[in-house]
C-alpha positions in Angstrom: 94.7 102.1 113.4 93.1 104.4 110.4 94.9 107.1 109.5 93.5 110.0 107.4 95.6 109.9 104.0 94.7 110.6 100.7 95.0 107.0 98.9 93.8 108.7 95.3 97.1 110.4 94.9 100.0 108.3 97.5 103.2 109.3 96.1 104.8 107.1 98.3 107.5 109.1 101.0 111.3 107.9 100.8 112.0 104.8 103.5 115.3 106.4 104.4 112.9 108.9 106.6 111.3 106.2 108.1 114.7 104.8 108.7 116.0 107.5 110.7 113.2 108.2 112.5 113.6 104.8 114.3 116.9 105.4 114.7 115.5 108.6 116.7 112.9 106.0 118.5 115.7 103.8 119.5 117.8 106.2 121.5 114.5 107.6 123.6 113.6 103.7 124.5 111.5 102.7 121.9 111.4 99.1 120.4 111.6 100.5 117.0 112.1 96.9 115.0 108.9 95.5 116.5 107.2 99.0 115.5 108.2 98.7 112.3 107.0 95.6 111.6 103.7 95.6 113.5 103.0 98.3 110.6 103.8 95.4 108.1 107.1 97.3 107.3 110.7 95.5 106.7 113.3 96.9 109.2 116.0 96.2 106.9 114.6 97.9 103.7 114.1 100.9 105.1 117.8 102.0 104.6 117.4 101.9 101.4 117.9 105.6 99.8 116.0 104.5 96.8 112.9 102.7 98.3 109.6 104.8 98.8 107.0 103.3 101.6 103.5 103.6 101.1 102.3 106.9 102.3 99.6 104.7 103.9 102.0 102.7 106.0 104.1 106.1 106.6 101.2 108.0 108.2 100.6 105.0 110.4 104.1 104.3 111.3 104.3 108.1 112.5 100.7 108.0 114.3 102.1 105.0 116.2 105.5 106.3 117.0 104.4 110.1 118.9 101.5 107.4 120.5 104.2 105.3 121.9 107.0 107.3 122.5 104.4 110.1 124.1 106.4 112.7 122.6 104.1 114.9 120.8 107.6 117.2 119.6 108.6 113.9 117.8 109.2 116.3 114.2 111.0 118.7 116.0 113.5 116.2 117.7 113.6 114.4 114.3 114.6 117.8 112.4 117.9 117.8 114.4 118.5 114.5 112.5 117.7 116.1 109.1 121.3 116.2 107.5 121.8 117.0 104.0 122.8 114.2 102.2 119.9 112.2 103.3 117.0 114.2 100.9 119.3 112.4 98.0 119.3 114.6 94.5 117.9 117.3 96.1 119.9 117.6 99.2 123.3 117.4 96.7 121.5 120.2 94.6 121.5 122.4 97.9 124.4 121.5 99.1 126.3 122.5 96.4 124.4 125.8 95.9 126.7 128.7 95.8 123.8 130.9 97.6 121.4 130.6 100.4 118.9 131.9 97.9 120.1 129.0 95.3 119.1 126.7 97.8 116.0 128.4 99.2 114.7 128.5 95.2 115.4 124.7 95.0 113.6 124.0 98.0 110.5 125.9 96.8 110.6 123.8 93.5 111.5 120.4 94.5 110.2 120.0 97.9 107.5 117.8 96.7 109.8 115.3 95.9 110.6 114.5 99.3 107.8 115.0 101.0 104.6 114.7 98.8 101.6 117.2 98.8 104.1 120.0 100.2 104.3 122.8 98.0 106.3 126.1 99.0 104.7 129.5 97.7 107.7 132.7 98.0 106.7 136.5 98.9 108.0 139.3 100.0 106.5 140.9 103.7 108.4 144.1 104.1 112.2 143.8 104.4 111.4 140.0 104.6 111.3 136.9 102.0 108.3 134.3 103.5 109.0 130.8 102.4 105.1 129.3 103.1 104.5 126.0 103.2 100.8 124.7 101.9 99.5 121.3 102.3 97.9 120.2 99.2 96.0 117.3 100.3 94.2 116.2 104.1 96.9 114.5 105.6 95.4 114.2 109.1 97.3 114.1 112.2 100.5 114.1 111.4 100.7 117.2 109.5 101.8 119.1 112.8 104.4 116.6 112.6 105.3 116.9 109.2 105.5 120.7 109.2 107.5 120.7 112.2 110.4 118.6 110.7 110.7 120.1 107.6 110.5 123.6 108.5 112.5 123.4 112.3 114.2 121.2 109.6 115.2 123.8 107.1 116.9 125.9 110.5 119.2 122.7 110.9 120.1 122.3 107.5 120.8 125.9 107.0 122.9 126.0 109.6 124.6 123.2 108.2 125.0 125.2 105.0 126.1 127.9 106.2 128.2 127.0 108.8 126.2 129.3 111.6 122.7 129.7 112.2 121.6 132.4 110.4 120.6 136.2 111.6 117.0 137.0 111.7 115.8 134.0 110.6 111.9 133.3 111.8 109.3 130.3 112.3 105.7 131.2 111.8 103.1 129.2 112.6 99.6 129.1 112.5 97.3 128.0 115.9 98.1 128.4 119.2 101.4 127.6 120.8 101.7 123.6 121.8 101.7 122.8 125.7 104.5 120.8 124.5 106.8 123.3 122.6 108.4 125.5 125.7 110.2 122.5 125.9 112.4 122.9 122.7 112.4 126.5 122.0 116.3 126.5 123.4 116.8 123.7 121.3 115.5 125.4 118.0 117.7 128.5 118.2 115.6 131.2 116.2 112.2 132.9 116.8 109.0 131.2 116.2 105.7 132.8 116.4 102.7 130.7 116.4 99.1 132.7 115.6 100.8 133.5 112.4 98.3 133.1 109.4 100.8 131.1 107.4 103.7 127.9 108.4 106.9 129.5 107.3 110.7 130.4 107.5 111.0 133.6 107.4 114.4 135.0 105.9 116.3 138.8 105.7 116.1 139.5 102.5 119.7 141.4 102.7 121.1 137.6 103.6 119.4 135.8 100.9 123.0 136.6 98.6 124.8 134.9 101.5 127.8 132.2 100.1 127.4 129.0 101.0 129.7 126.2 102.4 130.1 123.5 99.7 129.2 125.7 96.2 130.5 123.2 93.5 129.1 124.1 90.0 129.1 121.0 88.1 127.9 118.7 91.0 125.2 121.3 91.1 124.1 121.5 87.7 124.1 117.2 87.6 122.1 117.2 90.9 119.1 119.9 89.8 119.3 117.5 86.3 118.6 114.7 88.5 115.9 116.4 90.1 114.3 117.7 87.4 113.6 114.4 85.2 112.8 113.2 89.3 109.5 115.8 89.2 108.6 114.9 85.8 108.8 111.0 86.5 106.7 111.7 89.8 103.4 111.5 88.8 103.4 107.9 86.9 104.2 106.8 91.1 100.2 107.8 91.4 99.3 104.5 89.7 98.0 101.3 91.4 100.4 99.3 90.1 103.4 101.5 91.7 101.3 101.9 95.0 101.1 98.8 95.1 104.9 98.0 93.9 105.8 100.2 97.0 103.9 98.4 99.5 105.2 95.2 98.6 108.6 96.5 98.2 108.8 97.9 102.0 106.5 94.8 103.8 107.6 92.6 106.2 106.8 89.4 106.1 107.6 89.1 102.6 105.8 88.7 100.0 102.8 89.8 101.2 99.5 88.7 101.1 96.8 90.6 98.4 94.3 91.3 101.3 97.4 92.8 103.1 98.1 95.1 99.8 94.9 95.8 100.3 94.8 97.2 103.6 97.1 99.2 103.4 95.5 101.2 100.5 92.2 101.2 102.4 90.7 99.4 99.2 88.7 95.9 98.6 90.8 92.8 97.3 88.5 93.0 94.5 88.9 96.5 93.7 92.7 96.4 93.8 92.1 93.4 91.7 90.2 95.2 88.8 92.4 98.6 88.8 95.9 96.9 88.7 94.1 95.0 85.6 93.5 98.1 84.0 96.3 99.1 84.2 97.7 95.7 82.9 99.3 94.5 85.8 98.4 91.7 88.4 99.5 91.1 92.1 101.2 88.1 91.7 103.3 89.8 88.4 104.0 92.5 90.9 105.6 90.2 93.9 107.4 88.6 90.8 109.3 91.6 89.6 110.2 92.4 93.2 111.6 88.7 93.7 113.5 88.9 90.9 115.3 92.1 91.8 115.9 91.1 95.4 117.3 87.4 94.3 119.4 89.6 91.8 121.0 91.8 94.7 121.1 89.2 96.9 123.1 86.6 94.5 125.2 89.5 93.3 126.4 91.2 96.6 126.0 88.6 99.6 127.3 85.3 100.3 123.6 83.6 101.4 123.5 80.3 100.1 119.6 79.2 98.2 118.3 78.1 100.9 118.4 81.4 102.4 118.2 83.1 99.6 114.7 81.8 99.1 113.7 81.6 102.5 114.2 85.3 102.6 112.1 85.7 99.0 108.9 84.1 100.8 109.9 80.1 98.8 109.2 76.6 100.6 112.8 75.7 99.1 115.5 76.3 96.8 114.4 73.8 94.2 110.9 76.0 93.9 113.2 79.6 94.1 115.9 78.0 91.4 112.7 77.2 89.3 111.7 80.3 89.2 114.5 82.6 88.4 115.1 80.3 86.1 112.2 81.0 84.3 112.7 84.8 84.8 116.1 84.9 83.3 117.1 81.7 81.6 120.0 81.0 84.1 119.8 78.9 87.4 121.1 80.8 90.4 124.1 79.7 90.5 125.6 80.2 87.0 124.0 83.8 87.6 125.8 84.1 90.8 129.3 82.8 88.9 128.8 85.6 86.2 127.3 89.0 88.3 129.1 88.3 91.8 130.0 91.6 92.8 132.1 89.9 96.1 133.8 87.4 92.8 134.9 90.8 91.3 136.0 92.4 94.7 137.8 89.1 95.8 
């Protein structure tokens, strides 16, 4: 299924979106495993809060979810799902906030870390503050969905902030009002006004000083830290070798194939051969350093035994798997196991 997604700048978007999302497909009688994986993606990884998919394999997932589920409000119901502590660094930097407008400002500078080619652009409309949001890049399709969970989204998580929705508080939107959306106006809670010549949330000014629920200082000083080096570190994720890090990272089966690498980045074998050299990298390096930190986790922090342990790194059998971390790290398996066990430590 092609999806229209800029592969020249694919930042990759955090799994644990992806994550909940099926969650969200579950309870409305989707088969969200076999979803997941028909897009190539691992179930299982997607929990992951560090993991970023492909925005390739995130567009498609998406497409094929409002296809399947024939819910075209699929952002909106997944905005209800939105809390806090999922948008990591930068949901701990709101959270902690001591004002609406704290949080609001933080938004408008890190939103791109969550949800790449988003940018937010502030200004005042009368007795108003518009927080627009632009779309840097063609994202097809699913930017109606995108829009709609982060900015029905931001009404959830305020809420959340502040303990009650807030006064005044607007949608605008641009187009023509969805045969679908009288459905969920209830559900939102606040005005929204499509026609509008900018997507934004519209706040009272006089409420921007408003306290919020969880202000902690320190905690909020560490997280915008966090975020910060996060923004600068953001742009080496455009190269070929982390696209292609992240695909393999997130795919199901594992390890995959080149051509399946590939694919997904709507780019020859040959081509994705020649730009991960010049950048000094190779495919097979690639899988490597992924199968080395999966082995790692998995021989520090569960009880599989090598023969699962390798089945589940993409190995014939433990005696080619031992080989190989063994050239990795010096150690066979095992003695690493007796040394980093985190269940030994626990025990």
């Amino acid at each position: 299924m092609g999806v229209s997604v800029s592969n020249t700048q694919d930042l990759g978007m955090p799994a644990i979106y992806l994550h909940t999302l099926a969650e969200l497909l579950h309870t409305i009688g989707v088969d969200e495993r076999d979803l997941i994986q028909r897009v190539g993606l691992d179930p299982t990884r997607l929990k992951s809060t560090d993991l970023r998919v492909s925005e390739a394999q995130a567009a498609e997932f998406v497409t094929r979810a409002i296809v399947e589920s024939g819910e075209p409000g699929l952002g909106i119901l997944l905005a209800r799902e939105l809390e806090l502590p999922l948008h990591g660094a930068l949901g701990t930097a709101v959270m902690s906030s001591r004002t609406l407008e704290e949080a609001l400002e933080l938004m408008t500078r890190y939103l791109t870390l969550r949800v790449p080619h988003l940018k937010v652009r502030k200004h005042m409309t009368g007795s108003s503050v518009w927080y627009a949001v632009n779309c840097e890049t063609q994202l097809g399709s699913i930017l109606s969905f995108i829009l709609d969970a982060v900015l029905f989204g931001c009404v959830s998580m305020g809420a959340q902030l502040l303990g009650t929705t807030l006064p005044g508080l607007r949608i605008m939107r641009r187009g023509p009002e969805p045969t679908h959306f009288h459905r969920f106006r209830r559900m939102i809670g606040v005005p929204v006004e499509f026609g509008a010549t900018e997507d934004a949330l519209v706040v009272p000014a006089s409420h921007l000083s408003q306290p919020t629920r969880f202000a902690n200082q320190h905690l909020a000083e560490t997280s915008r830290e966090q975020c910060e080096q996060a923004l600068q570190e953001l742009g080496e994720l455009a190269g070929v070798a982390s696209k292609v890090r992240r695909v393999i990272e997130a795919s199901h089966p594992f390890p995959p194939k080149l051509a399946r690498a590939a694919s997904t980045l709507f780019v020859s074998e040959r081509t994705l051969k020649r730009r991960l050299q010049e950048e000094g990298a190779s495919f097979q390096s690639l899988v490597d350093e992924v199968r080395l930190e999966r082995a790692q986790d998995l021989l520090e922090n569960t009880t599989m035994n090598l023969t699962q342990i390798a089945d589940a790194l993409g190995y014939a059998d433990a005696a080619n798997f031992t080989r190989a971390f063994k050239r990795w790290t010096g150690n066979s398996p095992s003695q690493y196991r007796i040394t980093n066990s985190n269940l030994a430590k626990l025990a």
